[in-house]
C-alpha atoms as one frame of an Amber mdcrd trajectory, in Angstrom:
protein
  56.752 109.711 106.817  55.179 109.034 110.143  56.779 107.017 112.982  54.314
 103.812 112.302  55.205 104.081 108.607  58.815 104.407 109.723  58.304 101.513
 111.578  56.411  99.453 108.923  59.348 100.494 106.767  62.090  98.712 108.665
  60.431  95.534 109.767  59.885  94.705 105.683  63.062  95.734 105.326  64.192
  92.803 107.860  62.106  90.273 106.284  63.399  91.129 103.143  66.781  90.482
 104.315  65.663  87.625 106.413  64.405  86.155 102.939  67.444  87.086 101.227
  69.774  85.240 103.770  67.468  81.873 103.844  67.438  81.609  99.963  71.547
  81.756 100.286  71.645  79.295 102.862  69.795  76.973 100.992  71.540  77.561
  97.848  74.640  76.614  99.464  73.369  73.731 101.245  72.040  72.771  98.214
  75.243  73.450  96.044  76.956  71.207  98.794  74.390  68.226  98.704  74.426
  68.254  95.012  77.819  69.090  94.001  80.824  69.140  96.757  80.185  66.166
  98.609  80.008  63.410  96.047  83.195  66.008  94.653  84.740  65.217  97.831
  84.089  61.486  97.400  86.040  61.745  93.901  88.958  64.011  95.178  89.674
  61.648  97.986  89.727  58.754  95.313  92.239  61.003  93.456  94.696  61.913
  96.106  94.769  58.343  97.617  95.605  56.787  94.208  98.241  59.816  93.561
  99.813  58.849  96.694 100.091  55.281  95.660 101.574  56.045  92.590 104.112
  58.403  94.067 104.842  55.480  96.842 105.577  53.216  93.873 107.815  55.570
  92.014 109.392  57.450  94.843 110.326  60.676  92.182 112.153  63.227  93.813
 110.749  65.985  94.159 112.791  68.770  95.577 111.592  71.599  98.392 113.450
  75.014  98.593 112.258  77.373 100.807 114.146  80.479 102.234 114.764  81.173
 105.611 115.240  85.002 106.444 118.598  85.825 108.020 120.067  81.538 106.975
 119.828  81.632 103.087 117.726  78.154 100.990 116.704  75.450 103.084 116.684
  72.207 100.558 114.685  69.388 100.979 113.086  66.207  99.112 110.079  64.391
  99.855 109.821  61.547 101.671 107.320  58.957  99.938 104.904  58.139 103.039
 101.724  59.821 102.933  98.850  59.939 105.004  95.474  60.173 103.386  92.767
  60.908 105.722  88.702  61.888 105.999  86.689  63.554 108.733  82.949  63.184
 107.977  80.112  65.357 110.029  76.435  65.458 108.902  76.936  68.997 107.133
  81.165  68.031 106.381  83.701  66.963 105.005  87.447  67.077 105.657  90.469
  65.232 103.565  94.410  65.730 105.017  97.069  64.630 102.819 100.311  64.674
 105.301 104.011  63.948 104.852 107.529  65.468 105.200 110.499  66.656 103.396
 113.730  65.502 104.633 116.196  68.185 104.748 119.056  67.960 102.713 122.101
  68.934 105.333 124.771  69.192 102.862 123.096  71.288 100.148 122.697  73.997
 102.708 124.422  76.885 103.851 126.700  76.788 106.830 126.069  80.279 108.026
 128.042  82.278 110.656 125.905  84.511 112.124 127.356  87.440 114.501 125.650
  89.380 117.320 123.062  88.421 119.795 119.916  90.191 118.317 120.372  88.390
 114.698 121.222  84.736 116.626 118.476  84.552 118.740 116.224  85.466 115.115
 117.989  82.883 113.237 117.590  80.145 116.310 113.932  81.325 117.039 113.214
  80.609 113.512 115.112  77.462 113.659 113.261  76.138 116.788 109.982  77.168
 115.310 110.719  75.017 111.967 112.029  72.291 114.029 115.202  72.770 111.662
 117.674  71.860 114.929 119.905  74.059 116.956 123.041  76.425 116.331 126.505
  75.062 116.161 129.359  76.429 117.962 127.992  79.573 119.853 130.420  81.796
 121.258 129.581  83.179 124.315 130.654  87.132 125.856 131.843  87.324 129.318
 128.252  87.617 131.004 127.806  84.271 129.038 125.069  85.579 125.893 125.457
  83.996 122.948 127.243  86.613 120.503 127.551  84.742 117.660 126.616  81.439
 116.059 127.045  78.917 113.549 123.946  77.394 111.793 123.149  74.774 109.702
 119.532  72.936 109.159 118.727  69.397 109.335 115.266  67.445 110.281 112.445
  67.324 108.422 109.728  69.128 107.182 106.354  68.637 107.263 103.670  69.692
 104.835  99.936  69.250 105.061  97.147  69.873 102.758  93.824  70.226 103.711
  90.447  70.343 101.806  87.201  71.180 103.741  84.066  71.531 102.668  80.617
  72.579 104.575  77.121  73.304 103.775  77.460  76.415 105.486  79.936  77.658
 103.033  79.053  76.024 100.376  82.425  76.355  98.661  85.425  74.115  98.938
  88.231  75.317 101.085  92.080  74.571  99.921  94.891  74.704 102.822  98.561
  74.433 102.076 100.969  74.217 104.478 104.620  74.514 104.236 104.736  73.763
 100.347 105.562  77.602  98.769 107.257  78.562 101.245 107.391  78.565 105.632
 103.718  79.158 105.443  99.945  78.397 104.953  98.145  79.544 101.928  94.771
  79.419 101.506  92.155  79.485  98.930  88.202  79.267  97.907  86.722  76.932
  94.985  83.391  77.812  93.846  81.658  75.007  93.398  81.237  74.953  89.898
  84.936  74.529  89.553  85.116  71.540  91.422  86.124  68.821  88.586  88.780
  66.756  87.472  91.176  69.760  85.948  91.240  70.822  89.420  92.239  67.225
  90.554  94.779  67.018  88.673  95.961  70.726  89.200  95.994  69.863  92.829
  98.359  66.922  92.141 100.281  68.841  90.293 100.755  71.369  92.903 101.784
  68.619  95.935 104.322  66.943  93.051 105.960  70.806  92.782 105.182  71.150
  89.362 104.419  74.732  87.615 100.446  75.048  88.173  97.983  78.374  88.903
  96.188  76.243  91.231  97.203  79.185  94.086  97.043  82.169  91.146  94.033
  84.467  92.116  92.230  85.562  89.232  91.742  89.088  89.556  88.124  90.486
  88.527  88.570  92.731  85.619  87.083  95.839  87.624  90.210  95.570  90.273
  92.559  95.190  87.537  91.486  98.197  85.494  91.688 100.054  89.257  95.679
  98.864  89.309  96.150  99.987  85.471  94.550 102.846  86.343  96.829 103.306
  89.410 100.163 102.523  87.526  99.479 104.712  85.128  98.970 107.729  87.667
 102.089 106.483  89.414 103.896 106.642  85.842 102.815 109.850  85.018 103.689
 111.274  88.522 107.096 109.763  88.104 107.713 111.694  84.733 106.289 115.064
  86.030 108.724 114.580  88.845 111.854 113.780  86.670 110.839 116.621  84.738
 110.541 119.046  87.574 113.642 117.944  88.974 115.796 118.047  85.528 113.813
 121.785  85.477 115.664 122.508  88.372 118.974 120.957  88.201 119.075 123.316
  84.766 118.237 126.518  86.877 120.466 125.793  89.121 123.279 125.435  86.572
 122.009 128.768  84.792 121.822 130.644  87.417 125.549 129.375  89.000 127.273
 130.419  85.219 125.070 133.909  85.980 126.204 134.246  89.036 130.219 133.459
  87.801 130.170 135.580  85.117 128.857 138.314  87.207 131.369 137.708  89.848
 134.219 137.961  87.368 133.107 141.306  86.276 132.734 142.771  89.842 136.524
 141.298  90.299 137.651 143.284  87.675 136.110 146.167  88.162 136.986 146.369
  91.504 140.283 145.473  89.845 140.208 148.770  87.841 138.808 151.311  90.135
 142.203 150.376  92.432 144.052 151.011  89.804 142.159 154.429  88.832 143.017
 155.441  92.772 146.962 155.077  92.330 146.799 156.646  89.233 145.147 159.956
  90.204 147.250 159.788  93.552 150.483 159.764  91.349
């Protein structure tokens, strides 16, 4: 091929992708116009009537999340909730925030020794706004050595659905609900209906839901069969090899007694074939 075809080669190839990226852009501009914004219109209806109905009912709903180095922090909702939308031309945004008052006297009172492992446990305190240590004890260059903690405040969660015509897909954020952390996670559009609503309630209510279960594609998941059975089989030639040698090692120590005890007693005899023939 000659350096104009070359060249003729990789401009079509540019349009081609040039093509390729403006039919996706409008597909998701169009999957946004068409489907996720009036969706958004309908969630928002959703969570501001769920959180009237929780206002009214005030269930408890509990929060226990585990704090590494303290133990279960324990919580319960607190029934004020903020419902909120940010429009743009090409967006939309809906926050649902409140907090979980925590529970003082259904958690731990933990004693927690050396400096290293205090200033974890208060850093993580601090950073959870979950207040400070109790009675630290101090060494003689005045470091805290050791520590007694126990949380109180409140917590707050937020969740957060976006979504953009850039996207095209509607974006679930959840803060502080599983456990100290965000999690995040992509709805096509297509599955943008009312069992997801309600899924969604479900989920800020602490009930048992999939709403943050990934479905794996069945490719990936016949790569981890795949991979646990290697790992099985691997396992079993090792136990094998190593029961192999374990009886080796046993053969060859009886071998090697039985052998010994003849030498003894040969040795044994040929000392007593010496006196003899001295005699």
């Amino acid at each position: 091929m000659g350096l104009l075809d070359e060249l003729e080669s990789e401009a079509q190839r540019r349009k081609s992708n040039d093509e390729d990226a403006s039919v996706l852009k409008a597909a998701r501009e169009t999957a946004y116009r068409t489907v996720l914004e009036p969706a958004m219109a309908d969630l928002l209806a959703y969570l501001k009537e769920l959180a009237a109905k929780l206002t009214e009912l005030q269930p408890k709903i509990a929060i226990r999340h585990s704090l590494a180095g303290y133990g279960d922090v324990v919580a319960y909702v607190e029934h004020e909730f903020d419902v909120r939308e940010v429009r743009q031309p090409s967006s939309k945004e809906i926050t649902v925030a409140f907090h979980a008052a925590v529970s003082s006297s259904e958690c731990p009172s933990v004693q927690i020794e050396g400096g290293a492992r205090v200033r974890a446990v208060s850093a993580s305190f601090q950073r959870h706004r979950l207040g400070a240590p109790l009675a630290a004890s101090k060494d003689a260059s005045g470091e805290v050595v050791a520590a007694t903690f126990k949380a109180k405040g409140r917590i707050p969660l937020t969740a957060v659905f976006s979504a953009d015509a850039a996207s095209g897909q509607l974006r679930l954020s959840f803060s502080n609900f599983d456990d100290f952390a965000t999690a995040v996670k992509t709805v096509a559009p297509d599955q943008v209906n009312e069992e997801l609503y309600d899924k969604i309630g479900r989920y800020l209510m602490r009930e048992p839901t999939d709403l943050m279960r990934e479905v794996l594609p069945e490719n990936y998941r016949s790569q981890l069969r795949a991979r646990v059975h290697h790992e099985e089989v691997k396992r079993r030639w090792e136990s094998q090899i190593v029961s192999r040698q374990q009886e080796d090692i046993a053969l060859l120590k009886r071998e090697y007694g039985i052998g010994a005890r003849f030498n003894r007693i040969g040795d044994a005899m040929g000392k007593l074939r010496g006196l003899v023939s001295r005699k």
